[in-house]
Every structure is written in C-alpha cells, then in structure tokens.
C-alpha positions in Angstrom: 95.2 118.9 -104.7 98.4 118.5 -104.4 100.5 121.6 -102.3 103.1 123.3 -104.5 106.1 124.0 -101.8 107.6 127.3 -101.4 110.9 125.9 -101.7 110.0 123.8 -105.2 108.4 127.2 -106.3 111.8 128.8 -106.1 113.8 126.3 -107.5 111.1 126.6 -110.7 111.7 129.8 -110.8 115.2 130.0 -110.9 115.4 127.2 -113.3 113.0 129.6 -116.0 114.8 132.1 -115.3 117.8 130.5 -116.2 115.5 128.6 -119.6 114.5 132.3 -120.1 118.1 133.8 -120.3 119.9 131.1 -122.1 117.5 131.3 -124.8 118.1 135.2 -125.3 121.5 134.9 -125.6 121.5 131.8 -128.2 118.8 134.3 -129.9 121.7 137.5 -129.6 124.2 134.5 -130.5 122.2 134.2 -134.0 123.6 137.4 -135.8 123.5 137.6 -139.7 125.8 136.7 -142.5 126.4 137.8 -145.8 126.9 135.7 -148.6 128.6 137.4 -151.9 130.3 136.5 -154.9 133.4 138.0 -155.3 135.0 137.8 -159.2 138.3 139.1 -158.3 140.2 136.2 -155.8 143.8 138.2 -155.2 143.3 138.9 -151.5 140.7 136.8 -150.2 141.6 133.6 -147.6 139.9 131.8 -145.0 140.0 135.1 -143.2 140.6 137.5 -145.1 138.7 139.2 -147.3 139.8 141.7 -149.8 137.5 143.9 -151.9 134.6 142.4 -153.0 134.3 143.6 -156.9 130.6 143.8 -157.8 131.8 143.6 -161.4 135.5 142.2 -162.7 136.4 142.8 -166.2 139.2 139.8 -167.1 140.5 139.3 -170.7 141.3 135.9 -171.9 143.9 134.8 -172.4 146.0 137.0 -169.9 148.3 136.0 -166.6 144.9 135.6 -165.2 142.9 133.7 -167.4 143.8 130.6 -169.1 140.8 130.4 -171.7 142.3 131.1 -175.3 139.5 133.0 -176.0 138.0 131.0 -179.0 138.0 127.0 -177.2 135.0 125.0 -176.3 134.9 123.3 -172.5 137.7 121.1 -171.5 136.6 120.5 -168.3 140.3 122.3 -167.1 139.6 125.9 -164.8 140.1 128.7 -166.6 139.5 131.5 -164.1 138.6 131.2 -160.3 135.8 133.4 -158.5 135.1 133.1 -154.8 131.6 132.4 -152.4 132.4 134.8 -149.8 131.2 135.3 -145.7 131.0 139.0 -144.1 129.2 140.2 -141.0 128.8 137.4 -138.0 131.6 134.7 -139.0 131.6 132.7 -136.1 133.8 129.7 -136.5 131.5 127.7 -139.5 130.5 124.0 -138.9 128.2 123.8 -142.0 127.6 125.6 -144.8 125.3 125.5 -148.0 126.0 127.9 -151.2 123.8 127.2 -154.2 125.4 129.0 -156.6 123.4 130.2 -160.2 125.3 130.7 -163.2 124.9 130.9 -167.0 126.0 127.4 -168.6 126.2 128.4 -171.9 129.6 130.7 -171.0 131.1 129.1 -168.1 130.4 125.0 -165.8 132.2 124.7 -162.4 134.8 122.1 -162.7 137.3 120.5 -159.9 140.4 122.1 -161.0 140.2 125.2 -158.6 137.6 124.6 -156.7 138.1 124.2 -152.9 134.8 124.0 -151.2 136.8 123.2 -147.2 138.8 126.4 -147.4 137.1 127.6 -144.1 136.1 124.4 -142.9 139.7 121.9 -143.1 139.0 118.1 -143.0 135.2 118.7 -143.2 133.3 116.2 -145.2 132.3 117.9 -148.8 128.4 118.0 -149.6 129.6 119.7 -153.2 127.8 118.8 -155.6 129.5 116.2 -158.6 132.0 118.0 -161.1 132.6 118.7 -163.5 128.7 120.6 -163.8 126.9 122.5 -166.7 123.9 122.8 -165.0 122.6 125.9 -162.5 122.5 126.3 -159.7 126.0 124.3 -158.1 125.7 123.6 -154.6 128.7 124.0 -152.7 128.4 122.7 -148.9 130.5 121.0 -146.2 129.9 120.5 -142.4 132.2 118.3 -139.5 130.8 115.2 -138.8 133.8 114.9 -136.1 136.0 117.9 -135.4 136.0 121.3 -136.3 135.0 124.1 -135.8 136.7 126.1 -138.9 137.9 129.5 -139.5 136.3 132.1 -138.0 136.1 135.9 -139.6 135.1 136.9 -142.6 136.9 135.3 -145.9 135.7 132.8 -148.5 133.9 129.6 -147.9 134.4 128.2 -151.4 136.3 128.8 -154.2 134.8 127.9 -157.6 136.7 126.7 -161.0 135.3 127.8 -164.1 135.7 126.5 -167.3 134.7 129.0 -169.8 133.5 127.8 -173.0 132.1 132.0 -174.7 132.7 135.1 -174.1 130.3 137.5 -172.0 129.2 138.9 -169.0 128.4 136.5 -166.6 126.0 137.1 -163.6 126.6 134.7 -160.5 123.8 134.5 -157.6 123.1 132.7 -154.9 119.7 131.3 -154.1 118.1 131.9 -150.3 117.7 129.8 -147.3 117.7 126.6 -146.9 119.6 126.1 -150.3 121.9 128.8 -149.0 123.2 128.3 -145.3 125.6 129.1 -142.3 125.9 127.6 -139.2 128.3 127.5 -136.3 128.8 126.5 -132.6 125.6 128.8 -131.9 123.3 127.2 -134.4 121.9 128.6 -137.7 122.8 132.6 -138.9 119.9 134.2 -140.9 121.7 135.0 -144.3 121.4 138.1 -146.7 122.7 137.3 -150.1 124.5 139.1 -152.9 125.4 138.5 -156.8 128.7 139.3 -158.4 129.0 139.5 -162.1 132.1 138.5 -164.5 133.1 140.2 -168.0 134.7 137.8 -170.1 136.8 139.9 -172.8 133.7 142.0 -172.4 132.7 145.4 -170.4 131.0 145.9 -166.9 129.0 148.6 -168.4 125.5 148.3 -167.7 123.7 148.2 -170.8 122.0 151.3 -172.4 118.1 152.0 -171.9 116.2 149.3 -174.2 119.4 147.4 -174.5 119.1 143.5 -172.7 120.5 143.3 -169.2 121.9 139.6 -168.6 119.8 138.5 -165.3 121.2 135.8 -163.6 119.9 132.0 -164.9 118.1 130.7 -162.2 117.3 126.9 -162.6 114.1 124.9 -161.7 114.4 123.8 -157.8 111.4 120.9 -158.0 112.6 118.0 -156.8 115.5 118.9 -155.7 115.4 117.8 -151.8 117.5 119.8 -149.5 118.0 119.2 -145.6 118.6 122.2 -143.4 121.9 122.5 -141.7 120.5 122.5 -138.1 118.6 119.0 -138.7 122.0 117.4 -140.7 124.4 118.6 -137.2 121.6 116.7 -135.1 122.0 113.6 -137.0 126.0 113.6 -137.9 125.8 114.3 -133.6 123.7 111.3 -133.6 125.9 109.0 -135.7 128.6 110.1 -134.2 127.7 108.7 -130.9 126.8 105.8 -132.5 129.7 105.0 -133.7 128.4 106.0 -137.3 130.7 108.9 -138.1 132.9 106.3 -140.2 130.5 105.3 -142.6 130.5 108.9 -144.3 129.7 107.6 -147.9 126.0 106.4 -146.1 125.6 109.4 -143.9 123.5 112.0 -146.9 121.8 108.5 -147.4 120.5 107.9 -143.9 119.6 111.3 -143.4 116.8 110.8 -145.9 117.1 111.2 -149.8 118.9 114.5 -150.5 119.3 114.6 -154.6 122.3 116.7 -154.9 122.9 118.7 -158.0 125.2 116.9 -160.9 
C-alpha cells in the first residue's frame, strides 16, 4: 500500500478546502432575477428602470401610438413595450426572453425593437422579424467582449405592430426558453406578465365575463440550448479562432430551430 505523506495530506486538504469555498461563493454568486413586461417604456434604459405598469391603457392613434385605430398589419411598430431585469443584474453576457403574445391583435416587428440594449455589440439570437407567431424569442450573448450593463433596466425592447383593438396579455415562458447569465454563470429566474389595453380598459372583467389569458404556443420541436453550454462553446471557438464565423456558430452548436 502505498503511504499517504503527512505533508501531501495537507496540501489535499488545503486544496478542498479551497474546491469547497470557491464553490459556495459561485453558489452565493447565483442570485435571482426577475424577468417582467413592462407596457409603459417612458423611463426605462439599460439601467434604469422606471415603474413597471402591470396594466397600460394606450389609445390609438395618440402622441404614443401610431396605429390609426381601424388598419390591418403593415409590418411598421406601432407602440413599444419593454422585457425588463430586476433583483441580481450582474453585468449580462447572455440572455433568453421567449416572449407570448396574442397574434391576432399585435406581431413583433424590427422597427423598435432593440434586443442588445443591455448587451452593446453582442451577437443577436432574436428570432426573424417581422413574426405573427407566439412565443418571440428575444436573446443575445458575447461571443468576444462584453460584459454589458449591469443593474436593473430592460434587456429588450419589442416593436409591435398592432393589427385590432384589445387587451393584450404578454408572458414569458420559464427556464431554459427564458434565461440570464453573467460573469458568475447562470441566475435562477422568476418571471412576470404585463398586459396592454389597446383603446380598451384594464379593468378585469366582471364574474362570468371571459378573462384574456395569455396565448401560449406549442413548444415541440422547438430545440433550445441553455446559456451556460452556448458560453462554453462561443469560449471554445473563440480560442479556435472561430469567433469570426458568427453566421455558423447557432449551426455548430447543434440544430437550434429559432422561432420565425
């Protein structure tokens, strides 16, 4: 048998001690974030976030809202609402929103969308646009550079073009399809819906009246890659001198269907 030294017992010690440690602080690094919809844009940034309306009545057509009120979809944004970070912010270096939404009153289109406010010269895993169908997945992440903005503000801002008038409940679907990650690796999430009255009220409806619930699409087949595995690999092709070749990095990592 082979004699375990006092000396290389210490040094194993120290060096679990250490393994033990470092993984309690990347745990206490983890904290949560908050993912909400906010309806009503006027003070949010990067970092900043105003109040977060959990209902915003807007009449069309008005200094905020372009719609005429009677038009079918252009493709052109009509009003803007904002995905929106609170709680652990730590500077982002990928994010995932999956965003529901009813497609019969309002699609997401590019006009006013920004899906790199808190993540400048990022590389966009947005879905196409413009998109009618539910859910939109908003998503970008540094495959050199970065971090982003740290603090809490919005992480994308969506264009809608709104084709009826209505209320119109926005949600966001959980983990993996909804994500945050930074520096110290992937947050646990909590997740919140905002709703948006189109020449309509925020009232809830009476008792036996029809609440609107929030249109939540069919996920088979949709394939998506958790954050911490996509940093691994952009880490990977990075050092392989990869990094370039952005338009085959989703491709490499392994047949992720985005949403149209």
């Amino acid at each position: 048998m082979k004699k375990v030294t006092a000396g290389a017992l210490a040094v194993t010690m120290v060096l679990l001690g250490s393994w033990a440690l470092d993984a309690q602080e990347s745990a206490q690094a983890h904290g949560v974030v908050n993912f909400d919809i906010d309806p009503e844009i006027a003070e949010n940034d990067a970092d900043t976030l105003g109040t977060v309306e959990d209902c915003y009545e807007v009449t069309c057509p008005s200094v905020n809202c372009t719609w005429n009120g009677s038009s079918l979809f252009d493709d052109v944004s009509d009003y803007e609402i904002d995905i929106v970070v609170s709680g652990d912010t730590q500077a982002p270096t990928a994010y995932y929103a999956s965003l529901n939404f009813d497609p019969t009153k309002v699609h997401i289109v590019a006009s006013g969308t920004d899906d790199l406010i808190k993540l400048p010269g990022a590389h966009s895993l947005s879905g196409t646009l413009p998109s009618s169908v539910s859910p939109y997945l908003a998503g970008a992440m540094y495959l050199m550079g970065g971090p982003g903005t740290a603090g809490n503000g919005t992480i994308a801002r969506v264009g809608l073009d709104i084709g009826a008038s209505g209320v119109v409940t926005f949600s966001l679907d959980s983990a993996p399809q909804t994500e945050y990650t930074s520096g110290a690796g992937s947050h646990s999430i909590t997740l919140d819906s905002g709703r948006l009255a189109i020449n309509d009220s925020c009232a809830i409806p009476p008792v036996g009246g029809i609440a609107e619930l929030p249109d939540v699409s069919e996920l088979a087949g949709r394939n998506y890659i958790g954050l911490a595995g996509l940093a691994a690999a952009a880490a990977a092709l990075a050092a392989g001198g990869w990094y370039a070749q952005s338009n085959r990095f989703v491709c490499i990592l392994g047949k992720r269907t985005l949403p149209p």
